[in-house]
Structures are given as C-alpha cells and as structure tokens.
C-alpha positions in Angstrom: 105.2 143.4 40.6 106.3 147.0 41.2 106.4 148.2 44.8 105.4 151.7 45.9 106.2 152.9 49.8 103.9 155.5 50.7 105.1 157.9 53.5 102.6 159.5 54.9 101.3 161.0 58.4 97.4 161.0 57.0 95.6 157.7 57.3 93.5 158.4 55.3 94.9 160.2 52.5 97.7 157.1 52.3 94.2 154.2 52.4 93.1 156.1 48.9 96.4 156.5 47.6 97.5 152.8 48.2 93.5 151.8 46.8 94.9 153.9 43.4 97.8 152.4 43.3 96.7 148.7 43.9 93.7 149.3 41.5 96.6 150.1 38.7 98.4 146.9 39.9 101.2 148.2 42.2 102.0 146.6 45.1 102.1 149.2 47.8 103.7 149.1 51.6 102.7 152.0 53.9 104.9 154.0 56.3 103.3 156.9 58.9 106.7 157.6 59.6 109.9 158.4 59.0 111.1 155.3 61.2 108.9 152.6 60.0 109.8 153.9 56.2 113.6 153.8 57.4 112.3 149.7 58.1 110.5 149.1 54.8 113.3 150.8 53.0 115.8 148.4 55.0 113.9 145.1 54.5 112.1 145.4 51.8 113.3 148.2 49.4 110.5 149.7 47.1 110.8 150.8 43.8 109.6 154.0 44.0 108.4 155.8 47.1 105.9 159.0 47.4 107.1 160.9 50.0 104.6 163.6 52.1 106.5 166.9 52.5 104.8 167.4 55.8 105.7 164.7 58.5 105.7 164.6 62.5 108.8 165.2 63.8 111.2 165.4 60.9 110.1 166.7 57.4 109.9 165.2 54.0 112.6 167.0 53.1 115.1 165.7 55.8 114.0 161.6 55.1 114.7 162.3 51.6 118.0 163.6 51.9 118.9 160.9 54.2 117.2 158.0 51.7 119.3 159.8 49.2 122.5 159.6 51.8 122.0 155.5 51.0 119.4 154.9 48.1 119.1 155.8 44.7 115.8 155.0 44.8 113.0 157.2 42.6 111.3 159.9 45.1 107.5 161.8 44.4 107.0 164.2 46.7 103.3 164.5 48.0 102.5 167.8 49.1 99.4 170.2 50.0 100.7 173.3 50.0 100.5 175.2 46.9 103.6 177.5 47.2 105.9 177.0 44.6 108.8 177.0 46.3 108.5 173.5 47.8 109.0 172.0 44.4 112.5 173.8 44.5 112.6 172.4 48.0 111.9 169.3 46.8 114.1 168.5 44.0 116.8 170.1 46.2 116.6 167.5 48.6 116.4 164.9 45.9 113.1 164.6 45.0 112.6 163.5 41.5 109.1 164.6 41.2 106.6 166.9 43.0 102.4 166.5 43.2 100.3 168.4 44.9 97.3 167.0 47.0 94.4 166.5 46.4 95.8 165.0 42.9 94.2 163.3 40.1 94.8 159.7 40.5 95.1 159.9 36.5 97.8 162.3 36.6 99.8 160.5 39.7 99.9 157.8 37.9 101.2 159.0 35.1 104.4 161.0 36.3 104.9 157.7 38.4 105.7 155.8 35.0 107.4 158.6 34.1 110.0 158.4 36.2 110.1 155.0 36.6 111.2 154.6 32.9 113.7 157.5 33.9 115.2 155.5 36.4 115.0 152.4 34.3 117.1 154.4 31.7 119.3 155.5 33.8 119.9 151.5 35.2 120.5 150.8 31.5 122.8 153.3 30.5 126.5 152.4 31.2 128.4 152.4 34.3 131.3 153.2 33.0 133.6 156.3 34.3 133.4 158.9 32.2 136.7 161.1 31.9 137.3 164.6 30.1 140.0 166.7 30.9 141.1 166.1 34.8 137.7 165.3 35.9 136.2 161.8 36.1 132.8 161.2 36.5 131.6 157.8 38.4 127.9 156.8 38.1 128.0 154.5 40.4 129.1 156.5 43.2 128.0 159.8 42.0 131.7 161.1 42.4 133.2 163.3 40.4 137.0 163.1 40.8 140.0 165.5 39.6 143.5 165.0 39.0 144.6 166.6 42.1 142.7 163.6 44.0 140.3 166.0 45.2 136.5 163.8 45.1 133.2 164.8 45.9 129.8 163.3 46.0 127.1 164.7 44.0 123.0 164.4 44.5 121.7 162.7 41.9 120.0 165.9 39.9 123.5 167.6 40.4 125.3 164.4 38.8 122.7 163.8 35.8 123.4 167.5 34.6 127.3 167.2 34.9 126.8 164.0 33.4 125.0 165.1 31.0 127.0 167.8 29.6 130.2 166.2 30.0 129.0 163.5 27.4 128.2 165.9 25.0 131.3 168.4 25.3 131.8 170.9 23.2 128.2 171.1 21.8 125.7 173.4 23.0 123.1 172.2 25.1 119.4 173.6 25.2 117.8 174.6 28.1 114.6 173.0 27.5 116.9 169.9 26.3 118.5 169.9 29.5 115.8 170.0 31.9 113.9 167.2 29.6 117.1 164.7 30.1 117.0 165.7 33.7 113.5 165.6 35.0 111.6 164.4 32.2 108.4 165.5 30.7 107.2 167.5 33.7 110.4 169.6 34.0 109.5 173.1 33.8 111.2 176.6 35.5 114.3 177.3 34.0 115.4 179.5 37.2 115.8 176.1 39.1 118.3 174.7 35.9 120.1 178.4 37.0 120.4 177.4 40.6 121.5 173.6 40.1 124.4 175.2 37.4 125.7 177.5 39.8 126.0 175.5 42.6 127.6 172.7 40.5 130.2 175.4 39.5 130.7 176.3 43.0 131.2 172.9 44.2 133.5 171.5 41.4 135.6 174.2 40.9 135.3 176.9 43.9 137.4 180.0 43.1 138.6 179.3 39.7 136.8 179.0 36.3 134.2 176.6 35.8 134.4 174.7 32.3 130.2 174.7 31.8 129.9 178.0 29.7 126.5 179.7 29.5 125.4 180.6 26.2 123.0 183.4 27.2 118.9 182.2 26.1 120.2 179.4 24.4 121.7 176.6 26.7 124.6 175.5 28.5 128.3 173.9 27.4 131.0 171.8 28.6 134.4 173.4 27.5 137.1 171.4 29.4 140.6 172.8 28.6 142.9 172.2 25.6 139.1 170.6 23.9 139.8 172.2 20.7 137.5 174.0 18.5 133.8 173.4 19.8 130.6 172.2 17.6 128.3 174.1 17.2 125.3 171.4 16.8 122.7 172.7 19.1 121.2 169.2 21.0 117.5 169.8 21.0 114.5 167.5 21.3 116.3 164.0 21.6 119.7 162.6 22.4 120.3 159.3 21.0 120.0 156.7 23.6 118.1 158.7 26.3 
C-alpha cells in the first residue's frame, strides 16, 4: 500500500486530508512538525509526502531542503497563500509539486499519481553514468563531475534538466518539452525553466561558456565541445522511454 506523510501544523486540515487520502486507499502517517516528520521519515519512510509551506518554527521550505539533503523522496507542497511566487519557492527548494488550500480532493489526487509515476519512471530509467565531453553525470548521487575532478551535487529539478539535455545532445529541445519531462503535466511558467537554466550554467561552468545553447522561442541545446555537426530534430511532445 502506498504511504503518504502529511506535514502539517492544522489539525484539522491534515484529519480531512488523511480521510481523502485513506478513502482513495493510501495509507497515510501524520506529522505537526518538522521533528516528528524528521521521525516518520527515519523509521518509516513514505512514499510521497505533502508538505504545508507554512509551519511553526521552521518553514516548509527549509524541511524540504533538508529531506532533499537525504531523500529523494516525491514532495507536494500544500499551501494557502495564493501568491505565485511560492510555487517558484517551492520547486526551488525541491518541491516537485505545488497545491493550493482549500483544494479539490479530485485534483490532489490526481497530481499525486502524477508524480508518483514520475518518480516511478525515474526509478526505472537507468542508473548508469552518463558521460559527454568532460562532464559525467551520476543519477545516483546527483553529481555531475568534470575532468578536472571538480564535482558538485545538484537538486533533483537541476539534475533532471542537465540530464535531460545531456541525453539528447545536439538536438534541440522544446520548451514546453522540457518542462513536460521535468514536472510533468502540471508544468507551466516558462520564466521558472529560465531561472533553473541560468543557475545551472552558473554552477557547472562559472566564468566560462556554458555548453546548453538557447535557441531563442524555441528550446534549449546541449553542445559539448568537438560534438560535431548538431541535428536539427526538434524533440517535441514525447521522448521515447519517458
């Protein structure tokens, strides 16, 4: 049975979300902190979590980053504020998903199977390294390595869009393709795609030139040195085994 840890500060809102969920045939463990989710997590480790932005003494946004610090495990954020900018906030910190409250139990359940068969995929697809050109991407890790022995650790958004355009060098990558691979159905705002390719540029190669081209209003490309001529299929609605 799939398990679900609900973080959240409001008794009641986490009794009718955990009634939702165990109506739908989840099993479901509840958390009104960030210390007793930091127990479930350690003893018995959920497969997905929703996560309340808003929590005493430390905020949704610092648990995740520190789940993400250890786990891999799917994130929703919960939230009741309507600004948009806590979605940003939220993927940021390694959300995979956002909701607001109140929500339709139809819809949370929905973008809850959603990205559980996203991070089912991602279990299935191979754990292989993948290298181009001096850099070597690990999945496991979520390292990307260079020649030089320089390594650093990516979240997991940052890695699946590296990833993802490293596997498919030399072709030209949608936006809309992109953010589908990435977040799914639900993706949408192409100025947070902007923001995650810039700081991925700035991370990997500060202060020289960054082999993911931008093909203005039509996607992104992975041009590693010495890669030869580049294809010029455009990857749109599907990528086989995604």
């Amino acid at each position: 049975m799939t398990h679900i840890l609900v973080i959240d500060d409001d008794w009641l809102s986490v009794k009718m979300t955990a009634f939702i969920l165990n109506d739908a045939g989840y099993r479901v463990s509840k958390a009104f902190d960030p210390r007793n989710a930091l127990k479930v997590l350690e003893h018995d480790p959920p497969n997905l979590i929703l996560l309340d932005i808003g929590l005493p003494a430390r905020t949704g946004f610092a648990l995740c980053r520190q789940i993400r610090s250890a786990s891999d495990v799917p994130i929703i954020f919960l939230s009741g504020s309507r600004d948009p900018a806590d979605r940003v906030k939220a993927l940021e910190a390694g959300g995979d998903d956002c909701i607001g409250k109140p929500f339709e139990p139809a819809e949370l359940l929905a973008r809850m199977v959603a990205v559980l068969r996203r991070a089912d995929r991602t279990q299935r697809t191979s754990r292989a390294k993948l290298t181009i050109g001096d850099l070597s991407l690990d999945p496991v890790g979520r390292l990307a390595s260079f020649a030089n022995g320089r390594e650093i650790e990516l979240t997991p958004i940052e890695f699946q869009i590296v990833h993802t355009l490293a596997r498919q060098a030399g072709q030209l990558v949608s936006d809309a393709a992109l953010m589908r691979l990435v977040w799914g159905a639900q993706a949408r705002g192409r100025n947070l795609l902007t923001v995650y390719i810039y700081r991925l540029r700035a991370k990997l190669w500060p202060g020289s030139e960054s082999p993911i081209a931008t093909l203005r209003g039509q996607g992104y490309m992975f041009m590693p040195a010495g890669a030869g001529r580049v294809r010029e299929r455009v990857v749109g609605e599907a990528v086989p085994g995604m």
